[in-house]
C-alpha positions in Angstrom: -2.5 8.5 22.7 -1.0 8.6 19.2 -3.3 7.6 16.5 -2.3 4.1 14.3 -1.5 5.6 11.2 0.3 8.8 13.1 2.2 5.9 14.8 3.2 3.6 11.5 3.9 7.0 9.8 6.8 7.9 12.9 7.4 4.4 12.5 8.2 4.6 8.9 10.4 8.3 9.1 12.3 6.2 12.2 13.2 3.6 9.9 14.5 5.8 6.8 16.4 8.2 9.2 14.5 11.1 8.1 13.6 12.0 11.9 16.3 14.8 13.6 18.7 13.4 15.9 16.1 14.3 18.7 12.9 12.7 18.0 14.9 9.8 17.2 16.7 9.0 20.6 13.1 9.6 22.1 11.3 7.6 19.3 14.2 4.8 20.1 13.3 5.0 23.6 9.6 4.7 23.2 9.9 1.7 21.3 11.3 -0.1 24.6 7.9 0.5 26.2 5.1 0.8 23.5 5.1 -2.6 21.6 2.7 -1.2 19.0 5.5 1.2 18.2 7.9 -1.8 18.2 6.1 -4.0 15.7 5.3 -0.5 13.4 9.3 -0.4 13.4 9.7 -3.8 12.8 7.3 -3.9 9.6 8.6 -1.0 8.3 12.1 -2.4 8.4 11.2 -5.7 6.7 9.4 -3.8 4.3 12.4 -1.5 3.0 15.4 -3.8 4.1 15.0 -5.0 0.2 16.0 -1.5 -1.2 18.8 -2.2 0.0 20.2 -4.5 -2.6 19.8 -1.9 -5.3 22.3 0.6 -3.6 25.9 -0.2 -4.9 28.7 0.4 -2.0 30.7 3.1 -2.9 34.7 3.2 -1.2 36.4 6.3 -0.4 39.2 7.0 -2.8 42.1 5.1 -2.0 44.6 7.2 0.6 42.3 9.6 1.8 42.1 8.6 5.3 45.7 8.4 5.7 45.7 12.1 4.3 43.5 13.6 6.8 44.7 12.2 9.3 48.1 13.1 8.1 47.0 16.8 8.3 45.2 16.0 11.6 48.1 14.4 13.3 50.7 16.7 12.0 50.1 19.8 11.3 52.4 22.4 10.2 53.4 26.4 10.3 52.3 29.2 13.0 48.6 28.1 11.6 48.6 24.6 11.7 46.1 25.0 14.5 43.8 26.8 12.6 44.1 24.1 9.4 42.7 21.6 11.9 40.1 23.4 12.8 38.9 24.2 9.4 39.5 20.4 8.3 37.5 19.4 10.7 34.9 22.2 10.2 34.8 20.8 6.6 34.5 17.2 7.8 31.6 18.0 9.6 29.6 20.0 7.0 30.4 17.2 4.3 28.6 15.3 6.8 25.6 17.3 6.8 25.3 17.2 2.8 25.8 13.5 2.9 23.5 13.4 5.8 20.7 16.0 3.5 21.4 13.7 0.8 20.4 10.7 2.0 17.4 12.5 3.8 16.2 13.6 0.1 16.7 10.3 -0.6 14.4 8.3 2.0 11.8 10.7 1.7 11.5 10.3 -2.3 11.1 6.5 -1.3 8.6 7.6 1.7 6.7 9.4 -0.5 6.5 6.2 -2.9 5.9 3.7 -0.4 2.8 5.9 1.7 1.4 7.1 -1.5 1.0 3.2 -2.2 0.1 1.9 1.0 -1.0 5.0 3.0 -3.0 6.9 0.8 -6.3 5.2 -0.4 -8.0 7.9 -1.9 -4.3 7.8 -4.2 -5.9 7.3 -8.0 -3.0 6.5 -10.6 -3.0 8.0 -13.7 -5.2 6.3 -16.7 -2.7 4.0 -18.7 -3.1 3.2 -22.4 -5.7 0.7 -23.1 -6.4 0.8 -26.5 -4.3 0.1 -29.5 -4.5 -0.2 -33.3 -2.6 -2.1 -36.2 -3.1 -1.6 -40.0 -2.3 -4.3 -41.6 -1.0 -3.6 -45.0 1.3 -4.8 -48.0 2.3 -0.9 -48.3 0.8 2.6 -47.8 -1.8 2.1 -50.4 -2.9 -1.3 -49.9 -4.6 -1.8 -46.3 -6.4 -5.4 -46.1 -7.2 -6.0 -42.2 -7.4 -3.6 -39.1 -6.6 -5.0 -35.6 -7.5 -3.8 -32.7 -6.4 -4.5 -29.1 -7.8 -4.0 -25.9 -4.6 -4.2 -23.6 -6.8 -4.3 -20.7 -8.4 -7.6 -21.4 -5.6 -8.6 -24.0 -8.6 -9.4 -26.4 -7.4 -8.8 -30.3 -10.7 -8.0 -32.9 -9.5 -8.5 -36.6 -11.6 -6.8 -39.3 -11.2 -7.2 -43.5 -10.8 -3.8 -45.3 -9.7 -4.6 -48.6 -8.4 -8.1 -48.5 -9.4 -10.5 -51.5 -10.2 -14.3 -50.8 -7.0 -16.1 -51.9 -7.6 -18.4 -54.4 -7.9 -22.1 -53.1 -6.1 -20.8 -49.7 -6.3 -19.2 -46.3 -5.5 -16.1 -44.4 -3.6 -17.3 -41.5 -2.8 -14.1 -38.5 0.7 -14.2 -36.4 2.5 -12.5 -33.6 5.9 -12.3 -34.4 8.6 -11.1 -31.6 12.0 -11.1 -31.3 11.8 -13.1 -27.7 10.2 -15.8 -29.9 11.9 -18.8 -31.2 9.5 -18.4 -34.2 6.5 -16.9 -34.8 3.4 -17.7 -33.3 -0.3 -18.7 -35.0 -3.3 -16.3 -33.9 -5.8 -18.1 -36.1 -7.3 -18.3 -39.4 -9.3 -15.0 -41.1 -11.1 -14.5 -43.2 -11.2 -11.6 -45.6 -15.3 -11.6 -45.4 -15.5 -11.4 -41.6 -14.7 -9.8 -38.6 -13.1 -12.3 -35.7 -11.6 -12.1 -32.7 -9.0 -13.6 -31.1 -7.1 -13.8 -27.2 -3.6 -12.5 -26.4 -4.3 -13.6 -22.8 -1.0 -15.7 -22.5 1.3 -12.8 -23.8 2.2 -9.8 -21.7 1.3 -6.3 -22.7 4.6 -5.5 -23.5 4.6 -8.7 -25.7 1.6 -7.2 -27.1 2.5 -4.1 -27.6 5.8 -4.2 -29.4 5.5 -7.4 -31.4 4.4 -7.0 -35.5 1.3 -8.9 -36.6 1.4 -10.7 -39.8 -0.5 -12.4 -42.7 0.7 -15.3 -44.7 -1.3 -17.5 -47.1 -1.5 -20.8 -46.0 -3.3 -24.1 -47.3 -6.8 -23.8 -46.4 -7.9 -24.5 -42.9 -4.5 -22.8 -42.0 -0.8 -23.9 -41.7 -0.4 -27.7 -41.2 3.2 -27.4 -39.4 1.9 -24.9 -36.9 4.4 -22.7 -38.4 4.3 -20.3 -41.9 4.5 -21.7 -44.6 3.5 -19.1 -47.4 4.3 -15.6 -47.9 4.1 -13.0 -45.8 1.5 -10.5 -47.9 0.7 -8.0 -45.0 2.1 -7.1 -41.9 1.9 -4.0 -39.2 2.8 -2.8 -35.7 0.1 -1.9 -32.9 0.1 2.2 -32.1 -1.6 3.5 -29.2 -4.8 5.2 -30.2 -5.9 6.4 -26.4 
């Protein structure tokens, strides 16, 4: 008896035509009797059929068919026997390569799909979790260092060499180009290390946005937007 997964893997090779002509007219003929095989199809089927929508059609050029068959139909000269031959000798091989073609094709996506949904002892490569931005007014001046764990989207926000503004405060934003305008992180201050939550931002969001400081009136902006200069600023790297 064939084994489950030996079954949904058949199953899956059935469905992306990667099987030789064949194993598939007896795999096709199984499925009649063996409803386990049946249903393996079936899922396998729904599973790809969306694939489909991201291969454009492509047309033959216009007046090709009536050319071969032009040259099929007619052909001319003591060796006009002989061109058909060829031409269709050549038909068939261009079948083949588009035939390998597509072969190379579904396998690539087999490969995809079973290393996802096959394969549990599958472990994906580490992604970058950890990134770093130094907040500065230029190369010489560096007030506040933030740090981001992409992971958890948690942001930690420590003073380096930022004075307390007189009669004001530091106010921290994300600012991104998908953003209407930019948006508040929080107060800091330039005595204390705080921490704040990117939770409602995506990583890429995260990751490619600049963080700012402006000086605001004390307790922060009251508009919910800047209202003060922008005195240091600085984009996230990826430090792991």
């Amino acid at each position: 008896m064939t084994e489950p997964d030996d079954l949904d893997l058949l199953a899956a090779e059935y469905v992306i035509g990667s099987l030789p002509a064949e194993e598939r007219i007896a795999l096709a003929a199984r499925r009649q009797r063996e409803p386990a095989l049946d249903a393996a199809i079936i899922a396998w089927e729904r599973r790809l059929s969306p694939l489909a929508e991201f291969v454009p059609g492509v047309g033959a050029p216009e007046g090709l068919l009536p050319a071969i068959e032009a040259r099929l139909d007619a052909p001319t000269g003591r060796d006009g026997a002989a061109d058909v031959v060829i031409l269709r000798r050549q038909v068939v091989r261009w079948r083949r390569i588009a035939a390998g073609a597509i072969g190379l094709a579904a396998a690539t996506v087999l490969t995809f799909v079973l290393r996802e949904t096959l394969l549990p002892g599958f472990v994906r490569p580490p992604q970058p979790t950890s990134f770093v931005a130094m907040l500065q007014k230029d190369a010489a001046s560096p007030a506040f260092v933030v740090s981001v764990d992409i992971a958890t989207r948690m942001m930690t926000i420590r003073a380096v060499a930022a004075e307390k503004p007189a009669g004001k405060s530091y106010e921290l934003w994300i600012v991104n180009a998908s953003f209407a305008a930019p948006k508040s992180l929080g107060v800091v201050r330039e005595d204390q290390k705080a921490a704040a939550s990117l939770a409602t931002y995506s990583p890429d969001i995260v990751t490619n946005s600049t963080y700012a400081v402006t000086i605001e009136p004390v307790g922060g902006s009251p508009t919910g937007l800047p209202t003060g200069p922008v005195v240091f600023s600085g984009k996230l790297v990826q430090v792991d």
